[in-house]
C-alpha positions in Angstrom: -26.9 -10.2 -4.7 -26.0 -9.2 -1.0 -24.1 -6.1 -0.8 -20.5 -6.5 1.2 -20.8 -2.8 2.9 -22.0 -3.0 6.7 -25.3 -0.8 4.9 -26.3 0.5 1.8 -25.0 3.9 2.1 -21.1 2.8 1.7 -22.9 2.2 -2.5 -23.5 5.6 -2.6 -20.1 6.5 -1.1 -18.2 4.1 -3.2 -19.9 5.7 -6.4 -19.2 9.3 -5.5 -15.8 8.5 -4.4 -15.0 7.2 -7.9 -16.4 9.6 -9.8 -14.5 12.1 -7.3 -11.3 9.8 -7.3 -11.3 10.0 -11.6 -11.5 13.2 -11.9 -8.7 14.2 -9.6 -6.2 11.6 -10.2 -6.8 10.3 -14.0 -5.8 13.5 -15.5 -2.6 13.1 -13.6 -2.1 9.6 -13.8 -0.5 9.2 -17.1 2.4 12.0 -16.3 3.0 10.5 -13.1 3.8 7.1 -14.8 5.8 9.2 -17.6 7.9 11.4 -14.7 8.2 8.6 -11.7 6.0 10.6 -9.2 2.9 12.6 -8.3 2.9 16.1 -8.9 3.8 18.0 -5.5 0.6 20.1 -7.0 -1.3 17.3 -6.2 -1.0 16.8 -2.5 -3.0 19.9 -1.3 -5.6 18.6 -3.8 -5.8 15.8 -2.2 -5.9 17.2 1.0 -9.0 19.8 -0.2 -11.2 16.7 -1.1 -10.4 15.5 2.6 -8.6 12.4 1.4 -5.2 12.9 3.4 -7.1 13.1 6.7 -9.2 10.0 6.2 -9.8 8.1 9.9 -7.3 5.4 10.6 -9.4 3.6 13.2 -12.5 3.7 14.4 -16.2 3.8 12.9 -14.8 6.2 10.4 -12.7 3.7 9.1 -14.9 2.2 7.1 -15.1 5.1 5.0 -11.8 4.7 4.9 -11.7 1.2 3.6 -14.2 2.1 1.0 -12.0 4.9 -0.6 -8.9 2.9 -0.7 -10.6 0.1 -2.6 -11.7 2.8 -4.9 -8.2 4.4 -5.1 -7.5 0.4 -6.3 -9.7 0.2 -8.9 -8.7 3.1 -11.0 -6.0 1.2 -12.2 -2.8 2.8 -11.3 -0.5 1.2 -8.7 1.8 3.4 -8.3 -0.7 6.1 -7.9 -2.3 3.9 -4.7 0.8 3.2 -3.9 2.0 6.4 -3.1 -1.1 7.9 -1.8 -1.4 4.7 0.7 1.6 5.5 1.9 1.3 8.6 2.5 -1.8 9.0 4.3 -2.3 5.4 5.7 0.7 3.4 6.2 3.5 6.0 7.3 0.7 8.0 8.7 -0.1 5.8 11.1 3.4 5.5 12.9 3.3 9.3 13.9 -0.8 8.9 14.6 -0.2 6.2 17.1 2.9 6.1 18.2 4.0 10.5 18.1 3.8 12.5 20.8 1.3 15.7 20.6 4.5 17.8 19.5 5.6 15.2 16.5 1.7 15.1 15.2 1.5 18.7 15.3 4.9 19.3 13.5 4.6 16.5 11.0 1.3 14.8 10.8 -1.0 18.0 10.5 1.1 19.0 7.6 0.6 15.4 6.1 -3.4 15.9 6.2 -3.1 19.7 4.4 -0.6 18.3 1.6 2.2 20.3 2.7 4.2 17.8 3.4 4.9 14.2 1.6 5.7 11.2 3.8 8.0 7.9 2.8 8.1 4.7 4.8 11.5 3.8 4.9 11.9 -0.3 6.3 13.1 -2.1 3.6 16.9 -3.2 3.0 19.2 -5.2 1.0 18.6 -8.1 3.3 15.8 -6.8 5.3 12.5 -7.1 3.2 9.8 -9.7 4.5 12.3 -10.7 7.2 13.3 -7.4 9.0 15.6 -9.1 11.6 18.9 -8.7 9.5 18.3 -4.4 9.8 21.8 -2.8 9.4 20.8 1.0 9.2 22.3 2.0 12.3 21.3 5.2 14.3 24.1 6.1 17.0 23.5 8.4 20.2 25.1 12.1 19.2 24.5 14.3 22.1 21.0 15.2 22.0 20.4 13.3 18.9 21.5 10.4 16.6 23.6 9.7 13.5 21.7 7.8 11.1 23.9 5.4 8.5 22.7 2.9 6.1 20.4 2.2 3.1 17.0 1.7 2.9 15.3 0.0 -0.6 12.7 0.3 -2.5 11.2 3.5 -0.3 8.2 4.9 -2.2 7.2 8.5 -2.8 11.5 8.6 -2.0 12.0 11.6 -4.4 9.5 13.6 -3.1 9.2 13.5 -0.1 9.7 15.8 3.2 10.1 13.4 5.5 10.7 10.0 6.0 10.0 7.6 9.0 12.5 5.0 9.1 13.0 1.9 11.2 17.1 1.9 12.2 18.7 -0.2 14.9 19.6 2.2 17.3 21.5 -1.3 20.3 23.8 -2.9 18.2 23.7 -5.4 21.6 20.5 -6.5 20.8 19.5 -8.6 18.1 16.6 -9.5 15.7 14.6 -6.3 15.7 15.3 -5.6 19.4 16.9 -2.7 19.7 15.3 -0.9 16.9 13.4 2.6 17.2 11.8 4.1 14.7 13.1 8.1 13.7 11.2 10.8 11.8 14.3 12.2 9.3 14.1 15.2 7.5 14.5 14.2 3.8 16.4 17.2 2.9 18.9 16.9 5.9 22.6 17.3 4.7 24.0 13.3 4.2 20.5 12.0 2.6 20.7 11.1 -0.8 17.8 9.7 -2.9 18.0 7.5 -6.2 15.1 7.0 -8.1 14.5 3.0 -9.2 13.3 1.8 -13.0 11.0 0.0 -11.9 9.0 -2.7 -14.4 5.7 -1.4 -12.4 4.5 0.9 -9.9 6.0 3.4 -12.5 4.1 6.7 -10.5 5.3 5.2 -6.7 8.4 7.1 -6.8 10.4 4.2 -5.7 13.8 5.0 -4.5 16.9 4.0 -2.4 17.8 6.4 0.1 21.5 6.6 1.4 21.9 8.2 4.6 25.5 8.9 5.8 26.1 10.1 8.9 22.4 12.3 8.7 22.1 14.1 11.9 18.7 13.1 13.7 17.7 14.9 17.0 16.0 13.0 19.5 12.6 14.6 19.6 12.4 13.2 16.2 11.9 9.4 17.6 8.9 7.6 17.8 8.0 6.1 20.5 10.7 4.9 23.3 13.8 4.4 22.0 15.3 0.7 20.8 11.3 -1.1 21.2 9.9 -0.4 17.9 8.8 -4.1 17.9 5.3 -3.3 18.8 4.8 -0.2 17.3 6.1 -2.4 14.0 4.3 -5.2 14.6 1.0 -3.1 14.9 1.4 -0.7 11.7 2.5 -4.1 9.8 -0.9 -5.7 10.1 -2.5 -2.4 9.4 0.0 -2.2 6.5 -1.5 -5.1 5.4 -4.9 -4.6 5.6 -4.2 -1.5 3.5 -2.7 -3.2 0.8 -5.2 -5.7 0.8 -8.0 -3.4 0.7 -6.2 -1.3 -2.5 -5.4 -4.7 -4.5 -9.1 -5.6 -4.0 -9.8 -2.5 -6.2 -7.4 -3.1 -8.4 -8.4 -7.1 -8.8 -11.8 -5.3 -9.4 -10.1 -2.7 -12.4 -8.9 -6.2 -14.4 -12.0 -8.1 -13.7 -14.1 -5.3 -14.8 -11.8 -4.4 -18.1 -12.0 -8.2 -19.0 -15.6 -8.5 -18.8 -16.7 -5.7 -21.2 -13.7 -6.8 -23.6 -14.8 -10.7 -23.9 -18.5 -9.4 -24.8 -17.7 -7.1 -27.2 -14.4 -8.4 -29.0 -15.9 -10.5 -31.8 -13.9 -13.3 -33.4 -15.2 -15.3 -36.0 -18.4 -14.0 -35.6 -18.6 -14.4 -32.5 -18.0 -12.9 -29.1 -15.0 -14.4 -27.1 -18.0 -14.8 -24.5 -19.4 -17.4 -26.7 -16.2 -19.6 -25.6 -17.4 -21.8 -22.6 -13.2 -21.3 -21.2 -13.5 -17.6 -21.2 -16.4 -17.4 -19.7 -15.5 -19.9 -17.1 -12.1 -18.7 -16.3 -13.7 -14.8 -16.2 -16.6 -16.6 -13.7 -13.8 -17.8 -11.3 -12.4 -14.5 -10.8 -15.6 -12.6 -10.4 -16.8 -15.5 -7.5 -13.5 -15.0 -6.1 -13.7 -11.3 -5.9 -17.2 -11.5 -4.8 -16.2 -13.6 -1.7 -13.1 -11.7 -1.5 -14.9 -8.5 -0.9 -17.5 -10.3 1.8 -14.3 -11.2 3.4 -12.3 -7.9 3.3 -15.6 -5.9 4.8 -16.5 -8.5 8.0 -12.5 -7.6 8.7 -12.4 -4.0 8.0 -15.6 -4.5 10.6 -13.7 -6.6 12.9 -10.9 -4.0 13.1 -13.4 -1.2 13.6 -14.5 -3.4 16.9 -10.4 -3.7 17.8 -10.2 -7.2 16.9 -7.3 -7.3 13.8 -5.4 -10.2 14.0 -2.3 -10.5 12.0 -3.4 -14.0 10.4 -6.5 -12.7 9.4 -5.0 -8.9 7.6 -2.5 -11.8 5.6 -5.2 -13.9 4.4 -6.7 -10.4 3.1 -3.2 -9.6 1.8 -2.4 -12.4 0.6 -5.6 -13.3 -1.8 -6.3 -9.7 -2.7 -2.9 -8.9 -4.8 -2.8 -12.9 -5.6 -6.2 -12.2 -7.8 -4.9 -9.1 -8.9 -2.3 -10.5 -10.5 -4.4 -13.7 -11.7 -6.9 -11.0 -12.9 -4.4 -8.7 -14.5 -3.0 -11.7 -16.5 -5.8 -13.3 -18.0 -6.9 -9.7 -18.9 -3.5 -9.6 -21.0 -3.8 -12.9 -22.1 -8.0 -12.2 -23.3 -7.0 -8.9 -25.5 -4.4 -10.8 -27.2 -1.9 -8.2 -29.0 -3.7 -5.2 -27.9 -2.6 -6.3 -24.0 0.9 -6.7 -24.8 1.2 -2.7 -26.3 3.1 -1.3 -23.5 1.0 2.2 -23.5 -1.7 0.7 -22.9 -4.3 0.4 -19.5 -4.3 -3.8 -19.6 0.0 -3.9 -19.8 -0.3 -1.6 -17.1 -2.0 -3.9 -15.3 -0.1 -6.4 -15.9 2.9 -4.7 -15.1 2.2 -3.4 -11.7 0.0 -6.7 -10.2 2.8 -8.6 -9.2 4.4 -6.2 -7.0 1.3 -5.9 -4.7 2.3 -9.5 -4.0 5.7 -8.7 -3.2 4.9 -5.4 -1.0 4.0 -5.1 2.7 5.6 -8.9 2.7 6.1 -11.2 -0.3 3.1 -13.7 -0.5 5.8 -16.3 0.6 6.4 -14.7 4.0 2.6 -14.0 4.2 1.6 -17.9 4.2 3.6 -18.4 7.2 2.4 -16.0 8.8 -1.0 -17.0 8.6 0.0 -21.1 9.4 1.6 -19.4 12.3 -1.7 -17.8 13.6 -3.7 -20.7 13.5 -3.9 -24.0 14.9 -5.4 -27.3 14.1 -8.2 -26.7 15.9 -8.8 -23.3 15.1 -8.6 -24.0 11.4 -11.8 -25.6 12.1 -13.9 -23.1 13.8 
């Protein structure tokens, strides 16, 4: 069967990157999931295997595509999660859009693990739609005053930093007059609450309350009050990401399922032996075969500077929706044994539906794909 990497040499990569990948992270994983978060011991690991300092464009980013599908398929969400975050999706607001002084302060200490990064974007009634954004930043002298709370902010607990999106022109409306800040997590007026989450357990997920948190103005990315583009550029790349570490995971249930239905005998027979099983396991391993074809020609396209937004959806979109197809049936094919909440196929379970409500709810997604198409173009 054809091979989805541009060449043959991605295998090898892919291969030594999960061998690499399950060794670092699987002793972790389960006290992660027990504590809510990565061990701060972990990040300079991280760093030393040259995973925190993976290329975010560019040729190189194909390697970088084929670790975060192999961070997806180890099976642990929250994990990805809070790596992906990290090191790709808050990363690349103070790669593209910081000044020399802001990557030298902040990124460089991202990449060596000394620092641990949150996204902070989501509110109460700012999630997919981000036009209702009420965290305000005011002008203070040479800085701002940051109030609000942002939801659902992974690696929140933990981490050094945050990069938040605030609306800094209460005149404007929609997300005009937004900027995006770089805040010091352990500034005096930030408070951080960890979440009990039903998934994602090892994320970190948190509110963050910031009242009246002194900002200085260096500490802005970007020109102040157009964080549109810069938003509308790291959200498609957001995207992609996500896409990319839902393939894996898609990959972890498919993979779990198969081996299970082949050896699980019942009445003296394999589940195999049932024409359904084997029909509904086919589906999903055509689908993720496709998928993957798919996710590569775009990780290709973006390596060329060609990612639209419709296209990093569709990836999006159909990635975490066959995750958490995938991650069903695999409860549904182990019977019992799936619904023991310890073990790997409840975890599953557990964490596939939030890929399709993260980096824009599968609802939100589907528009934004009708909206980049036409008739015509549907077609071509």
């Amino acid at each position: 069967m054809s091979s989805p990497y541009p060449d043959e040499s991605y295998r090898g990569l892919a291969a030594e990157l999960r061998e690499r990948l399950q060794a670092c992270l699987l002793p972790e994983a389960e006290g992660a999931e027990a504590r809510g978060h990565l061990p701060r011991a972990i990040w300079p690991a991280l760093a030393a295997e040259g995973w925190l300092d993976l290329p975010l464009a560019g040729e190189g980013f194909v390697r970088s595509a084929v670790f975060l599908e192999e961070l997806g398929r180890l099976g642990y969400a929250g994990v990805r999660a809070a790596i992906g975050v990290h090191a790709f999706m808050a990363a690349s607001y103070l790669a593209w859009f910081g000044n020399d002084a802001q990557r030298e302060r902040y990124l460089a200490r991202m990449r060596d693990g000394t620092a641990v990064a949150a996204l902070a974007i989501t509110e109460d009634q700012a999630g997919s739609d981000l036009s209702d954004l009420q965290c305000s930043a005011a002008a203070s002298g040479d800085g701002w005053r940051v109030n609000g709370t942002k939801r659902f902010v992974s690696n929140g607990s933990q981490a050094t930093l945050i990069v938040a999106l605030v609306r800094s022109n209460a005149q404007r409306h929609a997300l005009g007059g937004c900027s995006l800040l770089v805040v010091d997590a352990e500034a005096p007026g930030v408070t951080r609450t960890p979440l009990n989450l039903l998934g994602w357990r090892s994320a970190d997920v948190c509110d963050i309350r910031f009242e009246d948190v002194a900002v200085p103005r260096e500490n802005t990315l970007g020109k102040p009050d157009k964080a549109f583009t810069c938003l509308m550029r790291c959200l498609d790349f957001e995207r992609m990401v996500a896409g990319m570490l839902a393939l894996g995971g898609a990959g972890c249930s498919i993979r779990l399922m198969n081996r299970f239905v082949r050896q699980r005998v019942v009445r003296g027979a394999p589940l195999s032996a049932n024409q359904t099983i084997r029909h509904e396991l086919v589906e999903l391993i055509a689908e993720l075969r496709l998928l993957r074809h798919f996710a590569y020609q775009l990780v290709q396209q973006y390596v060329g500077g060609r990612l639209g937004s419709g296209d990093a959806s569709i990836l999006k979109l159909r990635s975490t929706e066959l995750a958490k197809r995938a991650a069903h049936l695999c409860a549904q094919f182990h019977g019992a044994r799936g619904y023991l909440s310890e073990s790997d196929v409840a975890r599953l379970y557990r964490d596939a539906t939030a890929g399709t409500i993260a980096a824009g709810a599968s609802e939100l997604v589907r528009e934004i794909i009708f909206d980049s198409v036409d008739s015509e173009a549907l077609l071509d």
